[in-house]
KOLFIGU-529959 format. One record per residue: x, y, z of N, C-alpha, C, O, CB in turn; residue in one letter. Coordinates in pm, whole numbers, padded with zeros to 5 digits, always signed. Glycine has a CB too. Layout:
# KOLFIGU-529959
XYZXYZXYZXYZXYZa/...
***
This chain:
# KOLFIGU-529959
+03452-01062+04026+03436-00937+04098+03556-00912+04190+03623-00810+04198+03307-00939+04180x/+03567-01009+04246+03709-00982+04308+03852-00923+04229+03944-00861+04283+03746-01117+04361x/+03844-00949+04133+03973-00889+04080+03939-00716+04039+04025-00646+03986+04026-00991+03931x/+03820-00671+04070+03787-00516+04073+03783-00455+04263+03757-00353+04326+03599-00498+03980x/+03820-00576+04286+03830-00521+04473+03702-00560+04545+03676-00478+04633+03839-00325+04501x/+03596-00676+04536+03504-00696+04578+03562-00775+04699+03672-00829+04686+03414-00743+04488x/+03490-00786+04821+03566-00875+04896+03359-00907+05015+03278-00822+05050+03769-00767+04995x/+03356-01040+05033+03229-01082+05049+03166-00998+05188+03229-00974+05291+03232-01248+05061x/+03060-00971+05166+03032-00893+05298+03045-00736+05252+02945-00665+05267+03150-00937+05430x/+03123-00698+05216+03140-00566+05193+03076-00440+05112+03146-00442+05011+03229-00575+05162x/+03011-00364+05101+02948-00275+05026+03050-00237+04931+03172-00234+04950+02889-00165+05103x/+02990-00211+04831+03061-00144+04665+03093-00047+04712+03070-00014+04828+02972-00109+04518x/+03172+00039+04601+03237+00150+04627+03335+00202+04684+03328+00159+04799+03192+00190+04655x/+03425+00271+04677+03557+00315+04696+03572+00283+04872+03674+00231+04919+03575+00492+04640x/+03468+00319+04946+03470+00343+05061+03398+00191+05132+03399+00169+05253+03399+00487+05078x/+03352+00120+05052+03253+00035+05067+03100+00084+05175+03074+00029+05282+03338-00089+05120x/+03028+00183+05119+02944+00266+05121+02845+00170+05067+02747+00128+05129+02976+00393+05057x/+02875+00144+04960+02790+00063+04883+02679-00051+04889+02700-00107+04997+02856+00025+04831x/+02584-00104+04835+02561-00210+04862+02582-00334+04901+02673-00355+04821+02541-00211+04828x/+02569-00453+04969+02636-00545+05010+02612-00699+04980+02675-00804+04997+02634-00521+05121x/+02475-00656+04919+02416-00797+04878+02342-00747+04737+02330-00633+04694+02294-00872+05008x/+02295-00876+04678+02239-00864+04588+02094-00808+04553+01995-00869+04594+02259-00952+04565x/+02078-00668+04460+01906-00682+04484+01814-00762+04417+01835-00821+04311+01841-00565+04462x/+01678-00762+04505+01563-00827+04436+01438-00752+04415+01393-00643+04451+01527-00940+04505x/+01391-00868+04333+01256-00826+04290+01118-00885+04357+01093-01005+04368+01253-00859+04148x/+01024-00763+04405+00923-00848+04494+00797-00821+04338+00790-00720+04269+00870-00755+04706x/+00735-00918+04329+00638-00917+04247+00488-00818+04316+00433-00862+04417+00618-01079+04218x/+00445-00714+04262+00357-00660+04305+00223-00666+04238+00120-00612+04279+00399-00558+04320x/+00240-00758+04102+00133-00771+04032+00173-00837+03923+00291-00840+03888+00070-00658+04008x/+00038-00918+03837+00124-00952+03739+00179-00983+03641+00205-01087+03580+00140-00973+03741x/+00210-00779+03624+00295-00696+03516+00393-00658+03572+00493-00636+03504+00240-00580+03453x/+00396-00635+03727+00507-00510+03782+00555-00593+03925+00504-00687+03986+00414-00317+03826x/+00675-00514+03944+00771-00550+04070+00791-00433+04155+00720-00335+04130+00918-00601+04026x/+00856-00428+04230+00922-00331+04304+01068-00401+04335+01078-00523+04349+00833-00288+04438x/+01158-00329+04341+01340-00395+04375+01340-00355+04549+01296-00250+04595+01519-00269+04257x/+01387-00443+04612+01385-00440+04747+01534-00475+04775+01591-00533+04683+01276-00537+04811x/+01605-00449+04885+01726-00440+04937+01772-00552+04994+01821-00648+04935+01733-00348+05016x/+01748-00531+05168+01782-00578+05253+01716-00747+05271+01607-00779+05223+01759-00476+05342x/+01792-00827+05336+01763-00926+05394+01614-00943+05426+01521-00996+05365+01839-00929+05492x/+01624-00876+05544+01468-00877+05585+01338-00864+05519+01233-00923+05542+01452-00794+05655x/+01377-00749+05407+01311-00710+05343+01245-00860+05210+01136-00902+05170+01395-00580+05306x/+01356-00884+05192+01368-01003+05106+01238-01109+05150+01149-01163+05084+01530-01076+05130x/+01276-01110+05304+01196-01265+05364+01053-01214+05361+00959-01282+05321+01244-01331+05552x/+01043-01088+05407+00898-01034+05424+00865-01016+05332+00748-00982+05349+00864-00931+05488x/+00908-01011+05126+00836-00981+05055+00799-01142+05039+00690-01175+04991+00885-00885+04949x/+00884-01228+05077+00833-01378+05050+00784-01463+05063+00763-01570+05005+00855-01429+05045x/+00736-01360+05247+00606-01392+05320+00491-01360+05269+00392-01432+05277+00598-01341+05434x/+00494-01258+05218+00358-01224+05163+00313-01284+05007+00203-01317+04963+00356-01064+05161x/+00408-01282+04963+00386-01330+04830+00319-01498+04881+00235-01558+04813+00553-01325+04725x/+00369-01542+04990+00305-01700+04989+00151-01710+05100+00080-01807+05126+00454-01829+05067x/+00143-01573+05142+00015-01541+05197-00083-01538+05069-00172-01621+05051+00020-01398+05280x/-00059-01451+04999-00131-01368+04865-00147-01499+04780-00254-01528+04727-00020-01227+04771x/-00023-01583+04770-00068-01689+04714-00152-01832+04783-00202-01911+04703+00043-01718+04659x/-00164-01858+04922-00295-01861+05022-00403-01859+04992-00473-01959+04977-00310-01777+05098x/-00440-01732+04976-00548-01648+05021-00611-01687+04885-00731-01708+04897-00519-01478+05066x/-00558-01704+04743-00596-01710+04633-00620-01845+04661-00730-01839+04606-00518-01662+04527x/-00615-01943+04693-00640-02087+04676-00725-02093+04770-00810-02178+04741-00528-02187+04687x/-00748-02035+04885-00879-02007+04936-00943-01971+04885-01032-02048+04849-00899-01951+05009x/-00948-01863+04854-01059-01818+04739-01121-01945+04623-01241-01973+04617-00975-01691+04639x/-01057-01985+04571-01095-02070+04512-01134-02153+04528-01177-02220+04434-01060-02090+04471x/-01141-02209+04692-01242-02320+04724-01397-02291+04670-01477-02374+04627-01247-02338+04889x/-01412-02156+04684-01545-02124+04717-01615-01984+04570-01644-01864+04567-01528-02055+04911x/-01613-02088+04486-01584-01970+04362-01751-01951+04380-01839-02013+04440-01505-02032+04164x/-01743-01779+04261-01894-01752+04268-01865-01647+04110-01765-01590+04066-01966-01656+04454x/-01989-01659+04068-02016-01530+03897-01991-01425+04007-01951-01330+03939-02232-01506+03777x/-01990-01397+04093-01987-01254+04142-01820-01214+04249-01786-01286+04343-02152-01240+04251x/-01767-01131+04219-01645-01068+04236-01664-00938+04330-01742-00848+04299-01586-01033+04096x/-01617-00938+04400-01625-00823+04495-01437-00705+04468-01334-00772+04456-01648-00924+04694x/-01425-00567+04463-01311-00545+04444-01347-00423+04570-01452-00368+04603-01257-00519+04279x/-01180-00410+04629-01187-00311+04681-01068-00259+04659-00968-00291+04594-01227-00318+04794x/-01103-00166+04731-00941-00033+04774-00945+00030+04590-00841+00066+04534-00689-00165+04834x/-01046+00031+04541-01015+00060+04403-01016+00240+04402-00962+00337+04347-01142-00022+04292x/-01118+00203+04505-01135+00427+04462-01132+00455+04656-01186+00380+04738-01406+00520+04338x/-01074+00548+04680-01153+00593+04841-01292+00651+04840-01338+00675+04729-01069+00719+04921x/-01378+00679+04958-01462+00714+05001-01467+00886+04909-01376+00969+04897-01446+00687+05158x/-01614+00890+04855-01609+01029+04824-01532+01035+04637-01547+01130+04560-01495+01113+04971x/-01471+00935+04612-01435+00922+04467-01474+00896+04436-01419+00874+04328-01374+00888+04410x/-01625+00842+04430-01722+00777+04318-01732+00873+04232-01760+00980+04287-01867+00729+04359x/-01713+00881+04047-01779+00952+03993-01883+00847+03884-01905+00726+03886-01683+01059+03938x/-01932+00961+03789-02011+00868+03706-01938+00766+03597-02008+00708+03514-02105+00956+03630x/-01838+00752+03600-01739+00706+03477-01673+00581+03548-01589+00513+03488-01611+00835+03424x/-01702+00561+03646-01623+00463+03734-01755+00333+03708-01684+00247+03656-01588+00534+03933x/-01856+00289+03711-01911+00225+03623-01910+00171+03548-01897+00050+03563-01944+00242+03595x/-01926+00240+03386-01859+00200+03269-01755+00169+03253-01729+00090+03162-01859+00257+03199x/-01626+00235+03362-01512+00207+03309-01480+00008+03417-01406-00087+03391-01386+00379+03345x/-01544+00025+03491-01512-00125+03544-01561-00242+03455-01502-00334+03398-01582-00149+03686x/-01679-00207+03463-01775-00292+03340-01663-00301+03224-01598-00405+03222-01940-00191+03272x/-01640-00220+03147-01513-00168+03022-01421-00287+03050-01400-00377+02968-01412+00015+03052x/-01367-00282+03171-01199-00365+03172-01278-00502+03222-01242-00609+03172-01038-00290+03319x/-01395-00498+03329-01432-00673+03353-01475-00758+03219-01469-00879+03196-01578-00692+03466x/-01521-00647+03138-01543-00736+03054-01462-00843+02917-01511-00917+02831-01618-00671+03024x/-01290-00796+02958-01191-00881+02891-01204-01011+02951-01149-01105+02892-01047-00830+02903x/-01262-01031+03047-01259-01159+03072-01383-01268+03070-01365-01389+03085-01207-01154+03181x/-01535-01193+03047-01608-01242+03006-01763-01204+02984-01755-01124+03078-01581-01320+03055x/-01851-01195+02958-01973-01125+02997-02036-01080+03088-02118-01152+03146-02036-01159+02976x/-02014-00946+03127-02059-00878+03304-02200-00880+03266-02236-00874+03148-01995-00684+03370x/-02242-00884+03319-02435-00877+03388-02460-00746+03443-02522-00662+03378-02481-00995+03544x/-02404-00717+03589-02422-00634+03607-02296-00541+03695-02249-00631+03765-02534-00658+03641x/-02237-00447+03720-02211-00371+03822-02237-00309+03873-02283-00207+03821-02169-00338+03832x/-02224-00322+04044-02278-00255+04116-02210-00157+04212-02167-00226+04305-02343-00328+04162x/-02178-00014+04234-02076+00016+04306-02167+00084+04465-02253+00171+04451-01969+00128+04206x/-02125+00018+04625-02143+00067+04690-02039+00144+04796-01926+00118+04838-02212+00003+04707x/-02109+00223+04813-02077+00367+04923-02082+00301+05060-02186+00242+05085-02214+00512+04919x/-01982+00301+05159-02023+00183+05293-02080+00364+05360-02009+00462+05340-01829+00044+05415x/-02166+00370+05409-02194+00513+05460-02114+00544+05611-02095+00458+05697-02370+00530+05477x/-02077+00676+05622-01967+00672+05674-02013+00644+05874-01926+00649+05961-01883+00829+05614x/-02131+00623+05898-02155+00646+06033-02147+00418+06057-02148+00354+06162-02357+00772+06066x/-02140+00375+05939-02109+00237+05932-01982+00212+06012-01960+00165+06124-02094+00192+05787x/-01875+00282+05872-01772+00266+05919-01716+00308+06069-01606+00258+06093-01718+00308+05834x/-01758+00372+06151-01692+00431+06240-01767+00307+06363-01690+00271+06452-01721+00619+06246x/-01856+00270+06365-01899+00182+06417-01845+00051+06419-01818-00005+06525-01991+00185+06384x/-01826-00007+06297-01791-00124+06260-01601-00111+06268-01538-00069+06170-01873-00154+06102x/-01538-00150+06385-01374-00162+06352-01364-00250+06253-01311-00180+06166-01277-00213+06469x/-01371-00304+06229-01344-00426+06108-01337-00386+05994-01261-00446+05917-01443-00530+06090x/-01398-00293+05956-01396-00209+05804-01291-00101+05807-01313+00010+05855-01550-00125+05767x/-01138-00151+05737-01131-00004+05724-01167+00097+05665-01167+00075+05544-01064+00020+05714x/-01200+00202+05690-01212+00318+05581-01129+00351+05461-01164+00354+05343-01203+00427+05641x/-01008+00375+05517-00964+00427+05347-00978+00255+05266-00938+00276+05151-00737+00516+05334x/-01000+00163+05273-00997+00038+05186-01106+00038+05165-01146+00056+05050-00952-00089+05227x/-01215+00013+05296-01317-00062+05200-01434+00044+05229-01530+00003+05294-01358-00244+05242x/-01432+00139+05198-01564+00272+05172-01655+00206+05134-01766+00173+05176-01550+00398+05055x/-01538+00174+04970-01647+00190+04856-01587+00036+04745-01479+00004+04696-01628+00393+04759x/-01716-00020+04744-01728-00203+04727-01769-00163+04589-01833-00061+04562-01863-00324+04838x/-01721-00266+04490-01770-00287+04349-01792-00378+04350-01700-00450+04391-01711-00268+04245x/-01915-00447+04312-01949-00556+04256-01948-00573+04121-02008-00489+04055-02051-00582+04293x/-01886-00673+04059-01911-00707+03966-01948-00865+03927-01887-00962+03971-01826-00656+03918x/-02063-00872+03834-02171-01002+03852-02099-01037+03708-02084-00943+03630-02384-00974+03863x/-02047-01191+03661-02069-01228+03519-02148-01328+03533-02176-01380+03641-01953-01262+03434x/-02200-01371+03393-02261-01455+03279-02237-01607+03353-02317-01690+03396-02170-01430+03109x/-02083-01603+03347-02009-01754+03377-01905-01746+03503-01851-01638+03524-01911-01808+03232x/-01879-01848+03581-01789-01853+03683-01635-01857+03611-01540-01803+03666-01825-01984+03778x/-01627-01902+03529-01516-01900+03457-01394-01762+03480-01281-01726+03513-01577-01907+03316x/-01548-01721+03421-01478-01545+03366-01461-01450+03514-01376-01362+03521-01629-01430+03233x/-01554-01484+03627-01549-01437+03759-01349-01487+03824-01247-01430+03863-01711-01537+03856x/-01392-01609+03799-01215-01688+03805-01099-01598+03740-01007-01555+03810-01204-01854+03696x/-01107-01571+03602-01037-01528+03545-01002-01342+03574-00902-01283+03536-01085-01580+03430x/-01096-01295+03638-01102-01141+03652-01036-01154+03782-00952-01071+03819-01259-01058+03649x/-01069-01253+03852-01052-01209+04016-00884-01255+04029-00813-01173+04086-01181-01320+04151x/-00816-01388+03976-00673-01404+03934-00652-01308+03888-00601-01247+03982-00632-01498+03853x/-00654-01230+03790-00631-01062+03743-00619-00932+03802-00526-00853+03787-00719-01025+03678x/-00738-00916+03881-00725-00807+03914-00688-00816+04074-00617-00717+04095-00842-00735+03870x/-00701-00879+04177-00623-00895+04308-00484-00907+04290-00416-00998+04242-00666-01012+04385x/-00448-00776+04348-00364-00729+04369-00254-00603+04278-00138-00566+04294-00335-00830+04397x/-00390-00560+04161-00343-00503+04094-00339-00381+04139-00386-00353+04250-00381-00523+03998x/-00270-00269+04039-00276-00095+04103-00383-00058+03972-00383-00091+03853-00075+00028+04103x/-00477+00032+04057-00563+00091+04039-00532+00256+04050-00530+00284+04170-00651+00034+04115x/-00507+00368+03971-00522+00487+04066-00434+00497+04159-00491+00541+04258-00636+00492+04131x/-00286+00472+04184-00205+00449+04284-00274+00408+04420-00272+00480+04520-00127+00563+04295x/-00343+00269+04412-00418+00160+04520-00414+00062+04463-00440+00050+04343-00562+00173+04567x/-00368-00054+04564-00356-00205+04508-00510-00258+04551-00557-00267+04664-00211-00311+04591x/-00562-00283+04442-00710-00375+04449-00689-00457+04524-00569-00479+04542-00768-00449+04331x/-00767-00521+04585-00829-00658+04643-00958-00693+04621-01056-00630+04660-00824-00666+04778x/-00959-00838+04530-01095-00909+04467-01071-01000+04579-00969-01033+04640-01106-00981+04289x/-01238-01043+04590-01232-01166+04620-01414-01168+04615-01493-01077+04639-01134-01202+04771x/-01443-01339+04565-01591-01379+04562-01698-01336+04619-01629-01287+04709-01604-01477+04590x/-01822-01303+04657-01895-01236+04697-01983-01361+04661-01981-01418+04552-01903-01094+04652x/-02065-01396+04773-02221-01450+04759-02299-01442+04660-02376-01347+04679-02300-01402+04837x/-02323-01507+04535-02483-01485+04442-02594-01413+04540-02641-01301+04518-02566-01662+04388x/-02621-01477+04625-02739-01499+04672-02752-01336+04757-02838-01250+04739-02742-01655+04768x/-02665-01334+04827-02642-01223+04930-02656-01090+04782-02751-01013+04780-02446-01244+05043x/-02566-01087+04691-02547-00986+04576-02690-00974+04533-02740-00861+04535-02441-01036+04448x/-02771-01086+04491-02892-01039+04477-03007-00988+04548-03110-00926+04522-02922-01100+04434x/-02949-01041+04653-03078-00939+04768-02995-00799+04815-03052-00705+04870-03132-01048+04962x/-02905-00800+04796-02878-00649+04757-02786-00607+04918-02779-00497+04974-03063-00539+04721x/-02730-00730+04957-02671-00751+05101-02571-00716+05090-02487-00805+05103-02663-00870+05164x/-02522-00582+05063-02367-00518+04989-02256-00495+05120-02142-00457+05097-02397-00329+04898x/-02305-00523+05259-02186-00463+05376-02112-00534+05428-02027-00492+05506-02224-00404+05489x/-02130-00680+05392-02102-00853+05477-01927-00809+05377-01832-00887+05381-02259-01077+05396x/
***
């Protein structure tokens, strides 16, 4: 590069306008990236990526047949097709039982700080057959894009899912 006029530190281009470092790739899922710039930017996508990868090995202390997803739809997007179509894609990974989609009602949320609204409105449950396949959906779909929204799975209680304890 140097023999085209690169000199270290310096941005490309006639004026050195240009870029100055090399870009990267932050993994956003995993099919897809986003290219990120700067330094900083760099460390903070590499923070999170080793949070996200954390949070997943937590999760997995404590596996369950039942999968909880959010941020999939906002508040007020439920239609009737959102159902079938979860059931539809959970079931590449193994026999769903049941899904369940709840509405957090909105005088909840405003009460409860802990919930945000635009994320967690509206909770899907989805119940399988085998823990396996709960394993295999929830590695899958956390952190995927949904509808321009990145999902977040994570395990949900048997016990709580069957008594129908949808707000914990």
């Amino acid at each position: 590069m140097k023999k085209f006029g690169y000199r270290e530190g310096a941005g490309l281009g006639k004026s050195g306008q240009g870029i100055a470092t090399a870009l990267s790739v932050e993994k956003t899922s995993k099919r897809g990236g986003k290219i990120i710039n700067s330094d900083s930017e760099v460390r903070e996508a590499a923070r999170r990526e080793q949070e996200e990868q954390e949070s997943i090995a937590e999760m997995m202390k404590r596996p369950s047949k039942v999968i909880l997803l959010k941020n999939m739809v906002g508040a007020g997007e439920v239609d009737e097709d959102l159902e079938p179509e979860t059931a539809e894609e959970c079931s590449k990974y193994g026999e769903v039982v049941k899904v369940v989609i709840f509405e957090m009602p909105a005088a909840d949320n405003s009460s409860n700080p802990e919930v945000e609204v635009a994320d967690d409105a509206v909770r899907i449950f989805v119940q399988f057959k085998r823990m396996e396949s709960a394993i295999k959906a929830l590695v899958d779909l956390n952190g995927r894009w949904f509808g321009g929204r990145q999902v977040r799975a994570a395990f949900y209680d048997v016990d709580k899912f069957e008594a129908m304890e949808l707000r914990d």
